[in-house]
N, C-alpha and C positions, 0 to 999 in steps of 0.2 A: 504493500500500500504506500508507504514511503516513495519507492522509484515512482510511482503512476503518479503522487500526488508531485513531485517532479516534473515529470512529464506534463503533467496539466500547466504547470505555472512557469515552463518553459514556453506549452505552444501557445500561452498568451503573450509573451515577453516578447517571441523571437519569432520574425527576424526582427520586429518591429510592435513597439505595443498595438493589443489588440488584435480582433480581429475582420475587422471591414474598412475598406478604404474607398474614396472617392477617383472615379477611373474616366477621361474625354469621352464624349463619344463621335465630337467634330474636331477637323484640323485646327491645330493652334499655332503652327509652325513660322505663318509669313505675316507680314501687314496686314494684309489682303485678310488674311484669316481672323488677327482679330478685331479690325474693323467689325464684320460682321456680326464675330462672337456678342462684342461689346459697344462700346459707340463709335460710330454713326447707328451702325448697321441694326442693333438691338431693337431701336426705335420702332423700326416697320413691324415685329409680331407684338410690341406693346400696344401701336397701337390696333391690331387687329383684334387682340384681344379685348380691350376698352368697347370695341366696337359689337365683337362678339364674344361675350364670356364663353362658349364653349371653347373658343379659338385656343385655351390655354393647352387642350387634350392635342390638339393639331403642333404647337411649336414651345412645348414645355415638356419632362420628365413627371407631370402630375401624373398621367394615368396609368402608370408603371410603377408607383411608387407608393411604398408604406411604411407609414408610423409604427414604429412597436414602442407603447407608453407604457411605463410602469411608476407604482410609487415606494416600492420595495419592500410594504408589508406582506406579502406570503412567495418569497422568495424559493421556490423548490421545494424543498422538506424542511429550509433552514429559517421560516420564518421570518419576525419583521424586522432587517437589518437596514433597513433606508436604500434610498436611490441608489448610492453609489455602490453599494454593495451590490445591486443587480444588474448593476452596468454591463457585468461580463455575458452574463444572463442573455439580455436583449439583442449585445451586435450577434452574441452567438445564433438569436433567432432570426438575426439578420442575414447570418451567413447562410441560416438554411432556405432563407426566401429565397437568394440568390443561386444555391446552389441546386436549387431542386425545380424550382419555377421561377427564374432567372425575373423577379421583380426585385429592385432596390430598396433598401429598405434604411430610414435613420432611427438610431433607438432617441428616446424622451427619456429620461429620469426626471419627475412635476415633484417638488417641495409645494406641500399645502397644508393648511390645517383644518380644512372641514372640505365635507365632498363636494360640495357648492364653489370653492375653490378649485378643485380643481378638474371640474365639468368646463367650468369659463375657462381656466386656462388649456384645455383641450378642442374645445369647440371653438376659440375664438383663433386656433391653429389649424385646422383642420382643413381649411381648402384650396392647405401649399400641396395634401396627399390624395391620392386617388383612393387611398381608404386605410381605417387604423383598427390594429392588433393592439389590445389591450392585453395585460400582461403581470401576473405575478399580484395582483390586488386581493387584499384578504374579503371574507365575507363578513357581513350580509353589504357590505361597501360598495362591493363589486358588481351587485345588483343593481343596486341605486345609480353607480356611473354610468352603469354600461345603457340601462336604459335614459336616462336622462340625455347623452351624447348622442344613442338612435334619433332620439326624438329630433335635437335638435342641429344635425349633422344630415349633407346633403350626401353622404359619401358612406360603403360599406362600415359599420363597428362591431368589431369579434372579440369578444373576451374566449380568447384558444385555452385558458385551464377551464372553460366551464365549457365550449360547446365542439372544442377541438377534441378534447375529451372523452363527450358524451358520443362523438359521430365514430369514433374508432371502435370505442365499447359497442356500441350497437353495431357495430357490421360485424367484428368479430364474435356478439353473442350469438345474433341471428344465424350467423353459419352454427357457430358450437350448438344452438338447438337443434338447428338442422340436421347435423352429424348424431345428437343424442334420438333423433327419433321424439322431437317435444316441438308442441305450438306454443311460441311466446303469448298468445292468447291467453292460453290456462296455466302458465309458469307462475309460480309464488316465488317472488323473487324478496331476497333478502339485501338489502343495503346497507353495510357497514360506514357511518361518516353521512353527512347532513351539512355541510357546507359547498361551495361552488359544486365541485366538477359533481359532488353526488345528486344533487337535485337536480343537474342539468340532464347527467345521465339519467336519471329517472326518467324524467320529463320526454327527453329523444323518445327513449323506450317504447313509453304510452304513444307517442308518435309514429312508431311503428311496429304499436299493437298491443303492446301489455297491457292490464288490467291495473288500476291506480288501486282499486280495492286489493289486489293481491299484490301489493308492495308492502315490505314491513323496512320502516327506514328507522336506523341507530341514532342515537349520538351519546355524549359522554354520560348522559343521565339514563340509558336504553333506549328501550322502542319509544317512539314518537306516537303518542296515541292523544284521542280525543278530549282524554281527561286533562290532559297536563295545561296550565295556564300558565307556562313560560316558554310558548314557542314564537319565535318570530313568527311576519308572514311569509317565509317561505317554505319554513317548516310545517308551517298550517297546512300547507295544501296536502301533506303527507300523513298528515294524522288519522291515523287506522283505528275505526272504531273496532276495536280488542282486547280480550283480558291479558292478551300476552303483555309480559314485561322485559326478557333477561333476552338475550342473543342464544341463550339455550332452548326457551319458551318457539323462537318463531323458525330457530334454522331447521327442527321439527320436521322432516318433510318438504323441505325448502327446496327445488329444483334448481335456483342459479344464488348466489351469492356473490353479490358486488364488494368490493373495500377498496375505500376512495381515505383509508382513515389513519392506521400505524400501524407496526411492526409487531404479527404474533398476535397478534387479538383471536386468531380464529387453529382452534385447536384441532388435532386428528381426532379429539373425542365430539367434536362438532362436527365435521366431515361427516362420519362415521351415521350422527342421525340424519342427513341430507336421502332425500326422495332417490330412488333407482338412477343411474346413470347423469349426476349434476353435474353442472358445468358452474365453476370458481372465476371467479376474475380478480385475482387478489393485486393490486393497484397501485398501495403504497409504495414508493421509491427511497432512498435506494434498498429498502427491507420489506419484502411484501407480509400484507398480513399472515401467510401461513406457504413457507416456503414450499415449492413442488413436491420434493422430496420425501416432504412428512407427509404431504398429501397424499399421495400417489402410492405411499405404505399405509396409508388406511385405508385404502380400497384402489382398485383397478379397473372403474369406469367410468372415471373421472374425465373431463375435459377443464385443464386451467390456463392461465392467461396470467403474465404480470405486467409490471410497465419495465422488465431487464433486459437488456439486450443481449446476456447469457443463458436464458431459459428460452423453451421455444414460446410463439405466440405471444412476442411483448406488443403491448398496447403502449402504440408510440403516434406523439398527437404529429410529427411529420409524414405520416401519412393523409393526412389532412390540410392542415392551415397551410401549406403552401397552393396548392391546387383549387382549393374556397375561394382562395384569393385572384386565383388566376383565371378562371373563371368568370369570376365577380369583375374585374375589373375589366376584361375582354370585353364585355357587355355594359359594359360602364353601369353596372347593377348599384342603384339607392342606397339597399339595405342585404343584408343576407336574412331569407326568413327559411320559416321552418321547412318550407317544399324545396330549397334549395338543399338545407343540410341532408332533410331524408334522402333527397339523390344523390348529394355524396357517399350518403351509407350505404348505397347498395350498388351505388360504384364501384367503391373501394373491395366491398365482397364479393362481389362476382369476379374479378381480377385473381382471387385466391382461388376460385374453381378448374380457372386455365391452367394449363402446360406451362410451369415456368421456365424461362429462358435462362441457358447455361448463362450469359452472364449475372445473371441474378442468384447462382449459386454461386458462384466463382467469388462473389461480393459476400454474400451469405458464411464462405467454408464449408456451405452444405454440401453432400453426393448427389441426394434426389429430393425434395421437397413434393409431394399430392396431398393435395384437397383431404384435411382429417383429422384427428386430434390434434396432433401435433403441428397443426399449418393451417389455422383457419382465417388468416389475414395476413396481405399480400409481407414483403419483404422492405424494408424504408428504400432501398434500393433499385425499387421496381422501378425500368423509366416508363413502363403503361400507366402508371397514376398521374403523371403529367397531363399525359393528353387525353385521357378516358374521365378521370374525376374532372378535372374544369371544363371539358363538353358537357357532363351532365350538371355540373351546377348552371353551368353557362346556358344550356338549354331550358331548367326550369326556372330561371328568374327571366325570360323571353316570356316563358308559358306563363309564369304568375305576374305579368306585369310590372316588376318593379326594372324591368331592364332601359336602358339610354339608348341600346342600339341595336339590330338587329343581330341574329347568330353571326358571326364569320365565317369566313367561306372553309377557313381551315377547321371549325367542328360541322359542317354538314357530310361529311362523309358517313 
């Protein structure tokens, strides 16, 4: 752990701090060159733009371009360490824009002291980008920005730990049910954790099909039931009118168990009562709630998921947020809603059905990878997520209206 932690704080260092840099994308070489760069020549798209506010997408880096803001309170697993401490966080999720769906991205660290502060200071930034990643924002905060910024932002807003999240989990449950021989219809699904990503994931779920009555959601005081008169409103939507109380009361029979929460919460003696053949998604990083291992020795029809990149079937949100993005902003899409996400999810699932491509092993260190417990959502690697997930975001925000422009010629095939 020492060398890696090493290695970490070298490939930030070197060759040069950080990791995202500013690169031309016109000659700068002669007069001539920056005449036009700068003045005289800047003059003629100012003013076209003046003229016509769309004209910015025409002779500007806006529609390619995204914010990743954060304020540094739920920083990874490490909590609320401030802006700067997530600095490395955000270019790093800037490198993955660029590396995976070649959008540009500047990270934000916003100093504020109330959420009203720093809605203004993001909204009244907002339409230097073609659209903003939010990021790393603890709950119930995160709710309140993310919607307040939809509201009043002309341009996509993603909070990627609550919806980046939710769309992974659900395309790799829907297969692991699929494989178990179960309709998320009649799954009693068990939710370990009650803040962002778990509510979001709930929420996807019911969106593509679960039953809200057969959800039983955790948090540090138990099951979330109808009795208790200390839930916020978002835990309210989750309150199960039920005598259950303990994580032992409801995993009972439980078909999937989510944990969006810490480390070992969920024992082989809880496995163990879980319905014929469940499917796990133990979630927390870098220690999931109940490692495969012990799983997988308490029974053997299991199907599990973590967020590792050591185990198989990590639930990893760059399978998503880059492609949402890319997508969304191809169509110069308002907002991302919920018929864009669901077609990300079963974008991204049907992609684990197919033939993987040797180079996708070869990236992997896999031999063979098929469609099955062990591989029920694509590889981060895959380059078919590029251009299969943002055709279908891209096509269902055309179909729901909220799109600026028509399909491109490059998703109609």
């Amino acid at each position: 752990m020492k060398d890696f932690r090493q290695q970490a704080l070298d490939y930030h260092q070197f060759p040069s701090p950080g990791k995202i840099g500013i690169e031309l994308t016109t000659p700068a070489e002669t007069s001539q060159d920056l005449s036009l760069a700068y003045s005289p020549g800047v003059a003629e798209p100012v003013r076209e733009i003046a003229e016509n506010p769309d004209a910015v997408y025409q002779y500007t880096g806006k529609g390619n371009t995204v914010a990743v803001i954060t304020n540094g309170t739920a920083i990874l697993g490490l909590g609320n360490l401030g802006g700067m401490a997530a600095k490395p966080v955000m270019e790093g999720k800037a490198l993955l824009f660029k590396r995976f769906a070649d959008i540009n991205s500047f990270d934000i660290e916003v100093k504020h002291k109330t959420v009203e502060e720093f809605v203004n200071t993001v909204a009244n930034i907002a339409d230097s980008f073609g659209g903003i990643n939010l990021e790393d924002i603890k709950a119930p905060e995160c709710f309140e920005i993310e919607k307040a910024l939809i509201e009043r932002c002309k341009i996509p807003v993603f909070h990627d730990d609550q919806h980046g999240t939710a769309i992974v989990t659900a395309a790799g449950m829907i297969n692991a049910l699929e494989i178990q021989g179960k309709d998320i219809k009649q799954a009693n699904i068990v939710c370990m954790g009650a803040g962002a990503a778990a509510i979001a994931c709930m929420e996807l779920l019911i969106s593509c099909g679960a039953q809200r009555e057969k959800i039983y959601m955790l948090d540090t005081k138990g099951v979330i039931h109808t009795r208790r008169d200390d839930l916020n409103e978002y835990k309210k939507l989750f309150a199960n009118n039920t005598d259950k109380r303990t994580l032992e009361d409801v995993i009972d029979g439980a078909d999937v168990f989510v944990g969006v929460s810490g480390p070992d919460l969920l024992t082989a003696e809880h496995v163990k009562l879980m319905a014929e053949n469940p499917v796990i998604f133990a979630c927390s990083n870098p220690d999931p709630e109940i490692k495969p291992e012990v799983a997988l020795a308490a029974r053997n029809d299991l199907i599990i998921a973590t967020g590792r990149s050591d185990y198989p079937n990590q639930v990893n949100n760059v399978l998503c947020f880059p492609f949402i993005f890319r997508g969304a902003l191809d169509v110069r899409a308002r907002t991302i809603n919920d018929a864009m996400k669901v077609a990300c999810v079963h974008a991204i699932r049907e992609i684990a059905k197919e033939e993987v491509p040797a180079e996708v092993l070869a990236a992997s260190g896999d031999v063979e990878l098929n469609f099955g417990k062990n591989y029920i959502i694509p590889k981060p690697m895959d380059p078919r997520l590029c251009h299969r997930v943002a055709k279908a975001v891209a096509r269902a925000a055309v179909d729901s209206g909220v799109a600026g422009l028509e399909l491109p010629e490059k998703y109609q095939d």
